[in-house]
C-alpha positions as CSV (number, residue, x, y, z in Angstrom):
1,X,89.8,114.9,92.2
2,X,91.1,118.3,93.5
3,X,87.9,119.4,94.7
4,X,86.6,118.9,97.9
5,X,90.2,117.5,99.2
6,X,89.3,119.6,102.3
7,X,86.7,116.6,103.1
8,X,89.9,114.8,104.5
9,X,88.1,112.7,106.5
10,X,87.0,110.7,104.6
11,X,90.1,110.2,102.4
12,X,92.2,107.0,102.6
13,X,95.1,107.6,104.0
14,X,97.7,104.6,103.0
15,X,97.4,102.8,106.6
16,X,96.7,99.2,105.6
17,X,99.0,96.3,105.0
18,X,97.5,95.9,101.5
19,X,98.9,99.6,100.2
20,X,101.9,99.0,101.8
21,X,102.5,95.6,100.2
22,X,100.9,97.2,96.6
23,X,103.8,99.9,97.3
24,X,107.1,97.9,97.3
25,X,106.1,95.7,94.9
26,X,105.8,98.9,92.7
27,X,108.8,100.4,93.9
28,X,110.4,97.5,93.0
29,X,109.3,97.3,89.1
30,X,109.7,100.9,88.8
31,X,113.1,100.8,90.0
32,X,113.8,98.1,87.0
33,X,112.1,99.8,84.2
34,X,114.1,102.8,84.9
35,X,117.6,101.5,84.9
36,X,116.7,99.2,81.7
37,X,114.6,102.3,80.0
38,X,117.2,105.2,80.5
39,X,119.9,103.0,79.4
40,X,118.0,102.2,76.1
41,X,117.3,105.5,76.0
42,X,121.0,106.3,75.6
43,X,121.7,103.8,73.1
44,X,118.3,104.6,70.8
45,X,118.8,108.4,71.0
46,X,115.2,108.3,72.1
47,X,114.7,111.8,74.0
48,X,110.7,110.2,74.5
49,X,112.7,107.0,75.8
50,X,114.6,109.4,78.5
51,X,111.4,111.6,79.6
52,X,110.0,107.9,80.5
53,X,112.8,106.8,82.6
54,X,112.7,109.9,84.2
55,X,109.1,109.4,85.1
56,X,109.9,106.0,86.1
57,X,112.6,107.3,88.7
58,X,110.1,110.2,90.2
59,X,107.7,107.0,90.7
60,X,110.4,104.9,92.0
61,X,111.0,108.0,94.9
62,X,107.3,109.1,95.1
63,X,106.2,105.4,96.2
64,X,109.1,105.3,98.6
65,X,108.3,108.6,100.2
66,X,104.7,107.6,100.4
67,X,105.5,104.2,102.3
68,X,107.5,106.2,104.8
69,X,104.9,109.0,105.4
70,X,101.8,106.2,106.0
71,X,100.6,106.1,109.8
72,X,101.6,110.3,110.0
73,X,100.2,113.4,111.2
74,X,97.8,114.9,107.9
75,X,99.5,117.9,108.1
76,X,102.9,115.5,107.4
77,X,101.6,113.3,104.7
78,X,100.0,116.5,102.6
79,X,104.1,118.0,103.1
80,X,105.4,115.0,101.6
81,X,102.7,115.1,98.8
82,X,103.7,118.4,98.0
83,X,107.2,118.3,98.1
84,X,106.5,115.3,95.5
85,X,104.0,117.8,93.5
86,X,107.3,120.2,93.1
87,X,109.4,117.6,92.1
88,X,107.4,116.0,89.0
89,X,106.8,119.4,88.0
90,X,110.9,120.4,88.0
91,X,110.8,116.8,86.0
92,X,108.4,118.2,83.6
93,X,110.3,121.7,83.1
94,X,113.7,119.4,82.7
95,X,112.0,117.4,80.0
96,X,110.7,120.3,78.4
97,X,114.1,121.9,78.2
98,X,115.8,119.2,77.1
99,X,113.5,118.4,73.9
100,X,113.6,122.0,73.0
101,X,117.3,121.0,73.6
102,X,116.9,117.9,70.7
103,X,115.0,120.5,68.5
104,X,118.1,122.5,68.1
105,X,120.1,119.4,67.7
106,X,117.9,116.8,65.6
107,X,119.0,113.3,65.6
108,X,116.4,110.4,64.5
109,X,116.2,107.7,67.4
110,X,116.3,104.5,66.7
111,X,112.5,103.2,66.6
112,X,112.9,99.5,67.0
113,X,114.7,99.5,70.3
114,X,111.8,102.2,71.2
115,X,109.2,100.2,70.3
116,X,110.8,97.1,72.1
117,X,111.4,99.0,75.1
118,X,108.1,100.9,75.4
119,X,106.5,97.5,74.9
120,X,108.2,96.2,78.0
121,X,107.7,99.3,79.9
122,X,104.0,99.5,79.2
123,X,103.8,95.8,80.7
124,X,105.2,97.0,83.7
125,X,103.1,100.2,83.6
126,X,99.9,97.8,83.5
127,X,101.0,95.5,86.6
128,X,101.5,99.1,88.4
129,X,97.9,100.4,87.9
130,X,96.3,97.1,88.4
131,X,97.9,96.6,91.7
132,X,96.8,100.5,92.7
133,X,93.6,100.8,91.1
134,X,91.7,100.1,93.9
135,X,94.1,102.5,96.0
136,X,93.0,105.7,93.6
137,X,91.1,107.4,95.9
138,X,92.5,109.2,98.7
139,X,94.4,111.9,100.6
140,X,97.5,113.4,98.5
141,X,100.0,110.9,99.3
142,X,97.9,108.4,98.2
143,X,96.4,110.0,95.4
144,X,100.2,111.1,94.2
145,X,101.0,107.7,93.5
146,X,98.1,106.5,91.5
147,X,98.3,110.0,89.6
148,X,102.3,108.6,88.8
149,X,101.2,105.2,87.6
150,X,98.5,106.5,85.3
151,X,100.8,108.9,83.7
152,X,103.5,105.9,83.3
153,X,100.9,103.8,81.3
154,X,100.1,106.7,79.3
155,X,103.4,107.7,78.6
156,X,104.6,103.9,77.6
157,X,101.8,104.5,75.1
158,X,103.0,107.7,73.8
159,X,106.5,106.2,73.1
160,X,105.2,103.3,70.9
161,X,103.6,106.0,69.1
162,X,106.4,108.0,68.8
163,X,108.2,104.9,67.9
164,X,105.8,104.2,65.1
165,X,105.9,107.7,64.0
166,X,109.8,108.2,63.4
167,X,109.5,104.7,61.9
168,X,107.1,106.3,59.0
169,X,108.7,109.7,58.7
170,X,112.2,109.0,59.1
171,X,113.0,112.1,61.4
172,X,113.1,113.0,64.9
173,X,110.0,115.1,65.3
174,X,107.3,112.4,66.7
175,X,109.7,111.8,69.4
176,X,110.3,115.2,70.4
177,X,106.4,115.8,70.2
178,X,105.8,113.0,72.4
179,X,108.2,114.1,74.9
180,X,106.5,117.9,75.1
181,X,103.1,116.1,75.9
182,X,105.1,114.0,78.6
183,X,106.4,116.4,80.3
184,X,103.0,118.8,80.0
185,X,101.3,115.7,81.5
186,X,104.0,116.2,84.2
187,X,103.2,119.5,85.3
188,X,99.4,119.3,84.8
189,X,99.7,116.0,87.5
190,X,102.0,118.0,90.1
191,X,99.2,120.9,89.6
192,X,96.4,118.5,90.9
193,X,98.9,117.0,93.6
194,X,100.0,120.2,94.4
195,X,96.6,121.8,94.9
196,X,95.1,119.0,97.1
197,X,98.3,118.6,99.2
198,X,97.9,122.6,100.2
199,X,94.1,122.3,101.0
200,X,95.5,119.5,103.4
201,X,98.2,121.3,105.1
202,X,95.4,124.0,105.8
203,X,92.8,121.8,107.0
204,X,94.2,121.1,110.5
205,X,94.9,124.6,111.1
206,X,91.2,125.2,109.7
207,X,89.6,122.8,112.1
208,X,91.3,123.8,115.2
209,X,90.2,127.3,114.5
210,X,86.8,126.4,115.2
């Protein structure tokens, strides 16, 4: 949690074969589902479909920033965690623009190939968080990527929802809902990342001032 991230020292920092291993084979399966997902995305119309591929891809470069930082300065690994705080939240804003975007231009997505897809993708989703699970506790880098692969699972949820709810109503709407709670899950994760990665960066400063 956010608060007392200044108690760095007893954070996790990534350094163990085991995270490292947990990260590329996450890499790897996000990297998948987000080739597979956007490009059913296209097909299905599914703007809910798109906001999960996207989330997909920010994992897919969140894990691989995290690998590389592992074994760095604090001060280093809280940089990374924050540049990767901005980015989901841009993702976020870029989702949210977009489905106001679909508002203005309603098409109903094609809720079959979402359900199929979101199926698949909360599969992979699962895998994720039950390789990290016992990573979720740690500095910001580390903590960054268990916050991703929570929201993924969540998010695979939210599209079989959607899927089921343009399925009943026969419009547009569930998806585009689904996709505004996406991307608000976006920017409420880079807030925690974003906070914690900050405290970081200050710590060393803080501690060599006394």
């Amino acid at each position: 949690m956010a608060q007392g991230c200044c108690n760095h020292d007893a954070r996790f920092d990534g350094a163990s074969r085991g995270f490292r291993t947990a990260l590329w084979l996450v890499i790897a399966i996000n990297a998948l589902m987000f080739v597979v997902e956007m490009t059913a995305g296209a097909l299905a119309g599914s703007q809910a479909l798109k906001a999960d591929a996207l989330d997909f891809l920010g994992d897919t470069l969140t894990y691989g920033i995290s690998l590389y930082v592992i074994g760095m300065s604090l001060r280093v690994r809280a940089t990374a965690a924050l540049l990767k705080g901005l980015s989901l939240a841009g993702m976020g804003l870029w989702v949210l623009g977009s489905t106001l975007y679909e508002v203005l231009v309603l098409g109903v997505p094609n809720a079959p190939v979402m359900s199929v897809v979101g199926f698949l993708a909360l599969a992979a989703n699962m895998a994720s968080v039950l390789i990290l699970v016992r990573y979720k506790d740690g500095d910001a880098n580390v903590r960054s990527v268990w916050l991703c692969s929570r929201n993924d699972a969540i998010g695979n949820v939210a599209v079989m929802a959607a899927a089921a709810g343009v399925w009943l109503s026969g419009t547009a709407w569930p998806d585009l809902i689904v996709a505004g709670l996406m991307a608000t899950l976006f920017l409420w994760s880079s807030l925690q990342i974003i906070r914690q990665a900050l405290a970081e960066r200050q710590a060393p400063a803080a501690m060599a001032a006394e």
